[in-house]
Every structure is written in structure tokens, then in C-alpha cells.
C-alpha positions as CSV (number, residue, x, y, z in Angstrom):
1,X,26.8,95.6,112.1
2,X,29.8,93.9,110.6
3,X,29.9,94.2,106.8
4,X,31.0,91.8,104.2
5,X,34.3,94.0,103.8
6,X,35.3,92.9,107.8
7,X,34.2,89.5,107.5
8,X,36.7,89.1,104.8
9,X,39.0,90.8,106.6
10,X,38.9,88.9,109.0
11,X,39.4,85.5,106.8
12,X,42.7,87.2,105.6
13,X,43.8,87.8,109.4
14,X,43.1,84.2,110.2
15,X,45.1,82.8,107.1
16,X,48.0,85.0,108.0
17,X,48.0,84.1,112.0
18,X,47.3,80.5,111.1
19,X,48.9,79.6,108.3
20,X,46.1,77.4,107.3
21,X,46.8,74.4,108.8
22,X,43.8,73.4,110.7
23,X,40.3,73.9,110.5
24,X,39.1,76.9,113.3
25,X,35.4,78.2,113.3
26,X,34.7,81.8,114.7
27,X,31.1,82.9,115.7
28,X,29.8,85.9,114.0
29,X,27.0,87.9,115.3
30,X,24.4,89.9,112.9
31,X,23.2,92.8,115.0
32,X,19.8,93.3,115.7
33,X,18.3,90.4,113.4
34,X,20.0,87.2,115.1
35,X,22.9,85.6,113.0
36,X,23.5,83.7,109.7
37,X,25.8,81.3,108.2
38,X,29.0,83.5,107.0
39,X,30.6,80.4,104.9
40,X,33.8,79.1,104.2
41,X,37.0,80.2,103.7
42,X,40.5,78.4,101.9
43,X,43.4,78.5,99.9
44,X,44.6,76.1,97.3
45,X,48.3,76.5,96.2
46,X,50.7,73.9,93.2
47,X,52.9,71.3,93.9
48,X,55.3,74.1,94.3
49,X,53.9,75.4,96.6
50,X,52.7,79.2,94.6
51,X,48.9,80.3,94.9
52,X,46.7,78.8,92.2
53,X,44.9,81.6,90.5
54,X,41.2,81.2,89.0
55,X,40.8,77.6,90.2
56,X,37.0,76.3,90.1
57,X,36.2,75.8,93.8
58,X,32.6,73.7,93.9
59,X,31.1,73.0,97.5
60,X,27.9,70.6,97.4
61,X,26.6,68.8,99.9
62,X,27.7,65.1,101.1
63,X,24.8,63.3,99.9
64,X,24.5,65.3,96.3
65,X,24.2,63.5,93.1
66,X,24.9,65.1,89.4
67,X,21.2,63.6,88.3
68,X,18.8,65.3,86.1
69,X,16.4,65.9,89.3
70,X,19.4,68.4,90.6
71,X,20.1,70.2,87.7
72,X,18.1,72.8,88.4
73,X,19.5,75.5,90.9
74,X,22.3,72.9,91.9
75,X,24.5,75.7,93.3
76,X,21.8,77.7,95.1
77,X,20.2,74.9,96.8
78,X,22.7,72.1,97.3
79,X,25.7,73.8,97.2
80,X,28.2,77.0,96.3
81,X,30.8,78.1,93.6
82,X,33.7,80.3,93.7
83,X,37.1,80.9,91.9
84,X,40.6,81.1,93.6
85,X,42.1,84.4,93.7
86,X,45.5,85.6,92.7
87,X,46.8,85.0,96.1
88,X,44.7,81.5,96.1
89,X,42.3,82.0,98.5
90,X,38.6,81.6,98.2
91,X,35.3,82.3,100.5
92,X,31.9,80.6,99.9
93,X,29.1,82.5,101.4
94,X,26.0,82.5,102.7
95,X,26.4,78.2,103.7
96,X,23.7,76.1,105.7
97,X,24.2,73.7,108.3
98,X,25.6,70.1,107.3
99,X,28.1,67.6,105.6
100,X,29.9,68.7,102.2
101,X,32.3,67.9,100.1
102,X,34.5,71.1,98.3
103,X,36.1,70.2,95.2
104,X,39.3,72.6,93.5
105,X,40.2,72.2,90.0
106,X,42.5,74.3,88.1
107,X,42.6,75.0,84.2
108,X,45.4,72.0,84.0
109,X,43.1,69.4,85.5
110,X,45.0,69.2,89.0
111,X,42.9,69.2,91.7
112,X,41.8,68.6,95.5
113,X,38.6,66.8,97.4
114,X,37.9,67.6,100.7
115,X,35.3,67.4,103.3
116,X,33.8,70.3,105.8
117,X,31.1,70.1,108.0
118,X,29.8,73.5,109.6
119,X,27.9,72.6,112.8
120,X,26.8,76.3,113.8
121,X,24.9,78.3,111.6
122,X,26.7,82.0,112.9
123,X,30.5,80.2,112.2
124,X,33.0,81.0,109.8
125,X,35.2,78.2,108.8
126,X,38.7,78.6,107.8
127,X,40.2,75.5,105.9
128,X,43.8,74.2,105.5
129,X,45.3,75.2,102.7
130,X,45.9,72.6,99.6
131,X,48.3,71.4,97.7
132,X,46.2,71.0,93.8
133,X,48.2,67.9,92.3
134,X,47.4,65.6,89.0
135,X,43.9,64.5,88.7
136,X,42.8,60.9,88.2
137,X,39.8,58.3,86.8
138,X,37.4,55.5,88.1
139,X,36.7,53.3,85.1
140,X,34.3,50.4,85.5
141,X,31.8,48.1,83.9
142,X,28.2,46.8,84.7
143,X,27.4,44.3,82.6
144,X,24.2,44.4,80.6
145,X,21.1,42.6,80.2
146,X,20.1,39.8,77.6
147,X,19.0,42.5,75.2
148,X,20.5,45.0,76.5
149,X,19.2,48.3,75.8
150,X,19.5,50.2,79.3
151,X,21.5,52.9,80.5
152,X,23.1,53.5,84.0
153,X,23.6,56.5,84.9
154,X,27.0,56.4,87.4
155,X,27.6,59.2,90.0
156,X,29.9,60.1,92.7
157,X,28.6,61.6,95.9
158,X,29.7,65.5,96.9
159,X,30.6,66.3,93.2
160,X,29.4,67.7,89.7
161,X,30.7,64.6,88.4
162,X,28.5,61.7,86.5
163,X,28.9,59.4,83.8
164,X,27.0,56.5,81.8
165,X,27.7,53.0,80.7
166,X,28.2,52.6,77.1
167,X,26.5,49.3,74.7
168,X,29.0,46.7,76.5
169,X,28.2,48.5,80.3
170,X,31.9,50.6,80.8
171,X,32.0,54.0,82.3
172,X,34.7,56.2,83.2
173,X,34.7,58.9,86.0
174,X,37.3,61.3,84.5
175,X,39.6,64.3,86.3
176,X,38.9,62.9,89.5
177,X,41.3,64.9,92.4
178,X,42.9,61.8,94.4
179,X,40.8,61.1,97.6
180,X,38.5,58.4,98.7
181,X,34.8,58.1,96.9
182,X,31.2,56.8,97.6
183,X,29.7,56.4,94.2
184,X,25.7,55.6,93.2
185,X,24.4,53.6,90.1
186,X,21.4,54.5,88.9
187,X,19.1,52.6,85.9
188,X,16.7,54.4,83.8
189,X,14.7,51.1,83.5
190,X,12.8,49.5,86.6
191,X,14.5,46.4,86.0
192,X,17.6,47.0,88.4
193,X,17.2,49.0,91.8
194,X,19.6,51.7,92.0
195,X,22.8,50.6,95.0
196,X,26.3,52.6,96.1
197,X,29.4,51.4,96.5
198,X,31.9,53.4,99.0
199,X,35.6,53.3,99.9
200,X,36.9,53.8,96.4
201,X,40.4,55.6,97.0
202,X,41.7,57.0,94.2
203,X,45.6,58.2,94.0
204,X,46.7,61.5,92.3
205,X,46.7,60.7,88.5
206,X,46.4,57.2,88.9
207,X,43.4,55.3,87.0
208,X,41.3,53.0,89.5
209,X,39.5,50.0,88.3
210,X,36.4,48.9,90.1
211,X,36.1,45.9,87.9
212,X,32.3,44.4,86.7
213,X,30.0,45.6,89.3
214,X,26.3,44.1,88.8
215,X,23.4,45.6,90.2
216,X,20.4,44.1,92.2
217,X,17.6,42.6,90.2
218,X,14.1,43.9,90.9
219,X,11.2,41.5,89.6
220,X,10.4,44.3,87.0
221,X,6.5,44.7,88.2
222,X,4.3,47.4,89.4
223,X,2.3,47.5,92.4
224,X,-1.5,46.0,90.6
225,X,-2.9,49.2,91.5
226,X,-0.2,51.9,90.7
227,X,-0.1,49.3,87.0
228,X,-3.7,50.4,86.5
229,X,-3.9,54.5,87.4
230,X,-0.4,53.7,85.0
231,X,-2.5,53.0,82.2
232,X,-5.0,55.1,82.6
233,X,-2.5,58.3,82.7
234,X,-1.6,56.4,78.9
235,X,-4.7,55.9,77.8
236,X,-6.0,59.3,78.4
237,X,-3.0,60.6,76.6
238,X,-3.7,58.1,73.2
239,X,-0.5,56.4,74.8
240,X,-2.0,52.5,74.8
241,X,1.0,50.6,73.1
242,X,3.9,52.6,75.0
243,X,6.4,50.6,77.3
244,X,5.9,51.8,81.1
245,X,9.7,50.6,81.7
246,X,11.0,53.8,80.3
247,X,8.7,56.1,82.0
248,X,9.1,54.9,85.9
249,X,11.4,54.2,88.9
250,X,9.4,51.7,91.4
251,X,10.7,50.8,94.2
252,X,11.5,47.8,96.4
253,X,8.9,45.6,97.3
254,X,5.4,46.3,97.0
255,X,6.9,47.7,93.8
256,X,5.3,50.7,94.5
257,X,5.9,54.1,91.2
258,X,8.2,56.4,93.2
259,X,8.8,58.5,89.8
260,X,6.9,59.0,86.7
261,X,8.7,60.7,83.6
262,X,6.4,62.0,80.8
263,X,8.7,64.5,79.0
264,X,8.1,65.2,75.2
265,X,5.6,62.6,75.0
266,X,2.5,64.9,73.7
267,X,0.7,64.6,76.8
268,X,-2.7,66.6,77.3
269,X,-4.2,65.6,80.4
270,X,-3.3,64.6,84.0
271,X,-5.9,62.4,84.8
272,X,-7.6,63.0,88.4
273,X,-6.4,59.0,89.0
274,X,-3.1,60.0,89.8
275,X,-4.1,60.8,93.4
276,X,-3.7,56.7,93.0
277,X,0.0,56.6,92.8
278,X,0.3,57.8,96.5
279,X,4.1,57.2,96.8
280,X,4.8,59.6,94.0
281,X,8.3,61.6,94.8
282,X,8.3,62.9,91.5
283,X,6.8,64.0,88.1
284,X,8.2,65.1,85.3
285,X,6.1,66.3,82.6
286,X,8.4,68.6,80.8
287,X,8.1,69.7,76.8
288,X,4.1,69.2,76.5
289,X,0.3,70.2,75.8
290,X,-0.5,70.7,79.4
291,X,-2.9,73.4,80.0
292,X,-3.9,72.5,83.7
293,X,-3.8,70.0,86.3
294,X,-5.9,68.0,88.8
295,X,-7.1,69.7,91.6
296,X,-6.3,65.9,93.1
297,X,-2.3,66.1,92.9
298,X,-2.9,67.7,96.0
299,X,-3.3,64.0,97.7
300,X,0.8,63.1,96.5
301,X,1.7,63.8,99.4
302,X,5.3,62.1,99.8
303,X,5.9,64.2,96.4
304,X,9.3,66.2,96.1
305,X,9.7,67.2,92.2
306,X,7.3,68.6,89.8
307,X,8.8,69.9,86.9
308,X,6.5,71.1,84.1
309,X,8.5,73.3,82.0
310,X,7.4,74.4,78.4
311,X,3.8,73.4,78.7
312,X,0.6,75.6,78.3
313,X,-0.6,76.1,81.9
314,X,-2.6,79.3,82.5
315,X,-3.3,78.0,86.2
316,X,-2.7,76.3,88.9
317,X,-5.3,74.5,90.9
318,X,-5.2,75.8,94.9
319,X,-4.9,72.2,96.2
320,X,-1.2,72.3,94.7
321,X,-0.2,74.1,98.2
322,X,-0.5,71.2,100.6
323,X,2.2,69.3,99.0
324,X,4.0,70.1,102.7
325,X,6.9,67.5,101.1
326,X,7.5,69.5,97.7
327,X,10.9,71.0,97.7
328,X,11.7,71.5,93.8
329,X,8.7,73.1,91.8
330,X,9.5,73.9,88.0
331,X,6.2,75.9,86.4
332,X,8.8,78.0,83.8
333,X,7.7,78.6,80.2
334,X,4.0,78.6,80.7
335,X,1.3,81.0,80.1
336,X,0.3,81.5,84.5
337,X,-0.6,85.2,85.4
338,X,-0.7,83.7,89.0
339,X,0.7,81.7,91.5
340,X,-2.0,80.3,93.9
341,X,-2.6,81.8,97.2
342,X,-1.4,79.4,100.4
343,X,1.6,78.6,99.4
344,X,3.4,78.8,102.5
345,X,1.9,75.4,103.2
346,X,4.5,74.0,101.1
347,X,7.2,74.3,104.1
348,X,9.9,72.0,102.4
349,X,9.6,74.1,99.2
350,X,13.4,75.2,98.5
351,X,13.6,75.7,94.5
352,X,11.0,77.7,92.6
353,X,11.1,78.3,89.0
354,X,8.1,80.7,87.5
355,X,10.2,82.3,85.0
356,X,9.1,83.2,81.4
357,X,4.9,83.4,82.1
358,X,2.8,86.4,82.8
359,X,2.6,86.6,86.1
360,X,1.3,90.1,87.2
361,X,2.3,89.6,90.9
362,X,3.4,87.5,93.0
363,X,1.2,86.4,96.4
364,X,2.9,87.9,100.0
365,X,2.8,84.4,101.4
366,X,4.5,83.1,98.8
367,X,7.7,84.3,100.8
368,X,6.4,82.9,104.1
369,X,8.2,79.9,102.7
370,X,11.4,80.2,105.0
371,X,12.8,77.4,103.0
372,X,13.4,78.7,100.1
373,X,16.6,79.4,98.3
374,X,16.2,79.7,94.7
375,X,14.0,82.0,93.3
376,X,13.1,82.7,89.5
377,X,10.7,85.0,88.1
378,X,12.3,86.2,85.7
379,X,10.6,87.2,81.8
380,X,7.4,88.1,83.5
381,X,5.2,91.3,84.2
382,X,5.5,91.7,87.6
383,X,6.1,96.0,88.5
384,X,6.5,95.2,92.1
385,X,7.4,92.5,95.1
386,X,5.7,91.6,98.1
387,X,7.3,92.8,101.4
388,X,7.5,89.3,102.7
389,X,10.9,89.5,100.4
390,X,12.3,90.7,103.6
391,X,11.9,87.2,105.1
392,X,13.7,85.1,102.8
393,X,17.3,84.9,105.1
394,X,18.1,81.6,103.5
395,X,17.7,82.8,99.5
396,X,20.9,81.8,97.7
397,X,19.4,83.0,94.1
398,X,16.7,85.4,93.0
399,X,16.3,86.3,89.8
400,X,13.7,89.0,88.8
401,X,15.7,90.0,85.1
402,X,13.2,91.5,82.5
403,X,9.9,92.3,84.4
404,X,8.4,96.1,85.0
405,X,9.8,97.0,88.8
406,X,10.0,100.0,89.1
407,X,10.7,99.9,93.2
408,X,12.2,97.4,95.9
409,X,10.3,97.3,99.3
410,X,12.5,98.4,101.7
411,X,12.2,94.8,103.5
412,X,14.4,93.5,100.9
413,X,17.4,95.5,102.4
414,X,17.1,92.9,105.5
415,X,18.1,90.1,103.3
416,X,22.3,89.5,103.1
417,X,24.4,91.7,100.9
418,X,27.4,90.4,101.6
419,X,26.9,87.9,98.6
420,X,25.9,88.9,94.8
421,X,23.2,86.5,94.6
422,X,20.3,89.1,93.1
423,X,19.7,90.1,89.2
424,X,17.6,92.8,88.3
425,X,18.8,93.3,85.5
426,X,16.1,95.2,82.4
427,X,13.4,96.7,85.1
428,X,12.9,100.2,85.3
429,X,14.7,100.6,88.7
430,X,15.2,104.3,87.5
431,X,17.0,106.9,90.0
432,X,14.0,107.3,92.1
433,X,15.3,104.1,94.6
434,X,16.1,105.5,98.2
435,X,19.7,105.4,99.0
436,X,19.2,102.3,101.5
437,X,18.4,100.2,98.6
438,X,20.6,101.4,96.3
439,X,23.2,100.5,98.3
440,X,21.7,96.8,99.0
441,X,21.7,96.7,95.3
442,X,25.0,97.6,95.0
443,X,26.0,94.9,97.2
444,X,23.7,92.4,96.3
445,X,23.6,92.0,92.5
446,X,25.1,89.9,90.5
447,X,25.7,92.4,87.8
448,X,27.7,94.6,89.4
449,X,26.5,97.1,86.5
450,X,22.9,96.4,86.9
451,X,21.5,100.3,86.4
452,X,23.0,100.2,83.3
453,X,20.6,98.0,82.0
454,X,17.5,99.4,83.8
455,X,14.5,100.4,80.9
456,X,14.0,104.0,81.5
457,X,11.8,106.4,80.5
């Protein structure tokens, strides 16, 4: 079994033989239980050439956007974040399969942008070392419509890094590393579809203007029927005179609703007509009066995002579980003593935010969910965890922090240590832990002084 302590080790050895100048993966077997992704490894060093200390190193994937639909979880889903060391080096754990982009900022805004794809899930990639050097800005201006009134929301692929367009349509994209860019514009009314533009290369500390860029013109309808099932979800709600601009994305041609957002707008009921809007990727009903939903949101089957924070739920209905496309499911601040039962249906589920309800436990398939990578159940009454725990290889973030535990199944010690990625933080995880988990925990939590805080009799 090779611990965390070897692994990093063995990044050091490679720096030192290497010298960081090329990009070397090295397969790293997990006895007994297959292998896993070990992560990535660099160094980042000034323009004279010393080891930047405490740098910001952010890895996300290629195809991320800083949008409001990523917010949640964005560095245990899409992505990792580390700091330089004092000898500059850093290692991201724990890191999937795919395309990314790694950005490294220090406290003095110079920075780097690089990409790194990992092809084989058991590799350890060691990255070239970089020179951090003066950061720059992409300024530009989308002109607005008669009326104005709109907001584009302007983001660059790979990065934490978004901006919007003022009353006369500029934007700037500030402390930018140099490097080349792919950058999305998004509306937040259906009148304009959302488009990229790519090959933006931007020179260290320079100040890059894209110029006016106008976007695409949709015809500003909705589908006939998706318009009706759209007034209906109003009109149930005492909502009759309110503009549906601000409260959808549609799509291209047949104009179909692709997202609906009903935050803070004293909404009651879900009406069972919104099986009707059947291209639904997501809803956002955040900051309301819900207290349940329609056993027919079950039929959205193309949907990705339901957020209903800060509502009044005390349940949810069954049928929720064969959304097999959800992958981001926000139920936090509620009043749910339950999670339904079949939820390893939803197979794309990767985020899952049940914090601060009253959930007494939490279902064993639940965990079947092989997808998943962020976890929250925190400020709840749970006093134990299903052993399915054990199954979760891919989890990135759990968070369990004020509930009753008072034991750990000993499945959980299957799960990685070599990454702080567990709080547990205000249990009752009292001295009576066997030493196998003890030691996981030791390893594995993010407060590295975790019994400290345990509630104890």
C-alpha cells in the first residue's frame, strides 16, 4: 500500500531528477482495491528565478465557466485548489480524467495559465516548472439594445474569472496571467443566444482589446406550448403581470425553456404542468414558500440543476430519483427529515447539498451513486452513516459538521486519505473510534484538529 507520504516523495524525486522541464506521468497502483487518480504535481518560481511561496494554484476543468450554476462545490466537482509552498511546489490530489486549465497567482498579481490533460486515471503528472510574471486584462464592449436594460455576463473558459457589461455594454477581464483565451458571453434576457469567441492571446501585463463584439439575435419567443405551462407556473403563484424575459434561457429554434429561474419571487407551488417544459436543464427556485413538489418533475428528464435552497420542504416526492441526467441537486435549508429511497437512479448525480434540515439518516443507496463528489449534510441530526460511504472512491468533499455521530463505519476507511477533504467537525466522535479510523480521520480531515471540537459527554 503506498501512502500519501511516498507519493509525495516521490513528486519531490521527480522534480529533483527532472528539473521540471517536461511533463512525465508515472502509474501508481492502489493495492488490493484497483487504482485512483493521484493528481498533479508543479512548481512555480519569479522572474528571478526564486520559489514563489503561498501562490493560489486553481485547476478547473477546460470547459468550466464562473456562472452562478457552478458556484456551488466548484472546487470539488469541477476542479482543485492548492497553495505553493516555500520551496514553490504544489500537488493537486485526488484528479479525474480530462482537459484542464491550472492557473497560479501570487499576492502581487503575477501569474501563469497552463493546460494539463491526465489520460490515465492511476497517473501522476509532474509539470514544468513556471516562471509567475506581470498579469494582464481583456477589456471589451457589447453594445446594448434600444432600451437597454440587460446584462451579459462575460466569462473565460478554465478559470474563476467572470465579469459583466456595464449601462454602455464594457467589461473588463482583470489580472489575467498572459496566455491564449476562449471566452463565453452569456445574456440574462432570452433576447440574445449566448456565443464564444477563442484565440484571444493576451501578453504579460499588457491590456487586450477585443473591440464591440455583438451577439446573435434570437426572435425573443417561446415555444407556444412551453409559453403556456409558463404562465400557468405564474398564475398559480399570483404572478400574472410579471415579464417571462427575466425568468428564462430558451434556446435556438423551436425556442424551446432550457432554464427557468424563480428565486425570491414568493413562490408557493410547482404546478404538476411543468412535466410540460420537457427540455428543462435547470430550475432554480431558491429563497421561497415551497413546502413540496410535484411528483411529475420526475418526467424532466434532460434536467441537470435543481437548486431549492431556503425553502420549506419537509419532503421530497419518490419520482425525484429518475432524473438519471441530474448532476447538481441543492435541497439545503429546508425542513426534510428524509432523503427518498432510490436514489442511485440518479447516476449522473455529482453535487449534493442536504445541509441545514433534519434529516435523521441518510438512505444506504444514496451512496450507490458512484458519481458523486460533493457531499453536504452538514447541521442535521443524523448519529450515524450508511456503510455504502465505503463506495464513494470519487468524493472530493464531504461535509457532516454539526450532526450526532457518534461512530464511522469502518467502510469509510476505504475511501482516500491521502487528501483532507472530510469535516466532522461538532459530532460526538468521542475516544471510543477504533484505531483504523482514527487514523483515516487523521488523514482525512480537513481540520486537522477535529477531536477537539467533538461534543462529548
Amino acid at each position: 500500500m503506498k501512502t500519501a507520504k511516498f507519493v509525495f516523495a516521490g513528486v519531490v524525486a521527480l522534480f529533483a531528477l527532472m528539473g521540471c522541464n517536461r511533463e512525465l506521468a508515472v502509474s501508481s497502483q492502489r493495492g488490493g482495491s484497483g487504482t485512483e487518480t493521484v493528481g498533479i504535481a508543479g512548481s512555480a518560481v519569479d522572474t528571478n528565478g526564486r520559489p514563489v511561496s503561498g501562490a493560489s494554484v486553481k485547476l478547473r476543468r477546460a470547459d468550466f465557466l464562473d456562472t452562478a450554476h457552478n458556484a456551488l462545490h466548484k472546487t470539488n466537482v469541477l476542479g482543485a485548489d492548492a497553495l505553493t509552498n516555500d520551496s514553490g511546489k504544489y500537488f493537486l490530489g485526488a484528479i479525474d480524467t480530462g482537459a484542464y486549465k491550472i492557473e497560479i497567482i501570487d499576492g502581487d498579481n503575477n501569474g501563469a495559465f497552463l493546460a494539463c490533460t491526465v489520460r490515465n486515471s492511476d497517473s501522476l503528472i509532474v509539470l514544468a516548472g513556471r516562471t509567475l510574471k506581470p498579469t494582464g486584462l481583456i477589456v471589451g464592449n457589447i453594445p446594448p439594445s434600444v432600451g437597454g436594460g440587460e446584462t451579459i455576463t462575460v466569462c473565460v473558459y478554465g478559470l474563476d474569472m467572470s465579469a459583466t457589461t456595464d449601462s454602455t455594454g464594457d467589461f473588463s477581464l482583470n489580472a489575467l496571467p498572459e496566455g491564449t483565451y476562449s471566452i463565453r458571453f452569456i445574456s440574462n434576457v432570452p433576447i440574445y443566444y449566448s456565443c464564444d469567441t477563442s484565440g484571444i492571446t493576451l501578453a504579460s501585463g499588457a491590456k487586450h482589446d477585443i473591440g464591440q463584439f455583438n451577439l446573435p439575435r434570437t426572435s425573443g419567443k417561446i415555444f407556444p406550448a412551453d409559453s403556456v405551462v409558463l404562465s400557468q407556473i405564474l398564475d398559480s403563484n399570483g404572478l400574472h403581470s410579471m415579464a417571462w424575459q427575466s425568468l428564462v434561457s430558451v434556446g435556438p429554434w423551436p425556442f424551446r425553456i432550457t432554464a427557468i429561474n424563480l428565486d425570491y419571487k414568493n413562490i408557493t407551488v410547482l404546478p404538476a404542468q411543468i412535466e410540460g417544459l420537457s427540455e428543462l436543464q435547470s430550475i432554480s427556485a431558491q429563497g421561497n414558500s415551497l413546502s413540496g413538489l410535484p411528483k411529475e418533475i420526475g418526467s424532466l428528464r434532460h434536467l441537470k440543476t435543481l437548486s431549492l435552497t431556503n425553502n420549506i420542504l419537509s419532503g421530497l416526492p419518490g419520482e425525484l430519483t429518475q432524473l438519471d441526467s441530474l448532476t447538481n441537486l441543492d435541497v439545503s435549508n429546508n425542513r426534510l427529515s428524509a432523503l427518498p429511497g432510490g436514489m442511485e437512479n440518479c447516476r449522473s448525480l455529482q453535487v449534493l447539498d442536504a445541509g441545514y434540515n433534519q434529516i435523521t439518516s441518510i438512505p444506504e443507496d444514496l451512496f450507490y451513486c458512484n458519481s458523486l463528489k460533493a457531499v453536504v449534510v452538514r447541521n442535521n441530526s443524523l448519529d450515524s452513516l450508511p456503510q455504502s460511504i465505503g463506495l464513494l472512491w470519487g468524493l472530493n468533499f464531504f461535509d457532516a459538521q454539526y450532526n450526532s455521530l457518534y461512530t464511522l463505519p469502518w467502510q469509510i476507511t476505504r475511501l482516500p486519505s491521502d487528501r483532507r477533504f472530510a469535516n466532522f467537525d461538532y459530532n460526538a466522535l468521542c475516544g471510543n473510534l477504533p484505531q483504523d479510523i482514527q487514523s483515516w480521520l487523521n488523514a482525512a480531515s480537513a481540520d486537522t484538529n477535529w477531536q477537539a471540537t467533538q461534543i462529548c459527554q
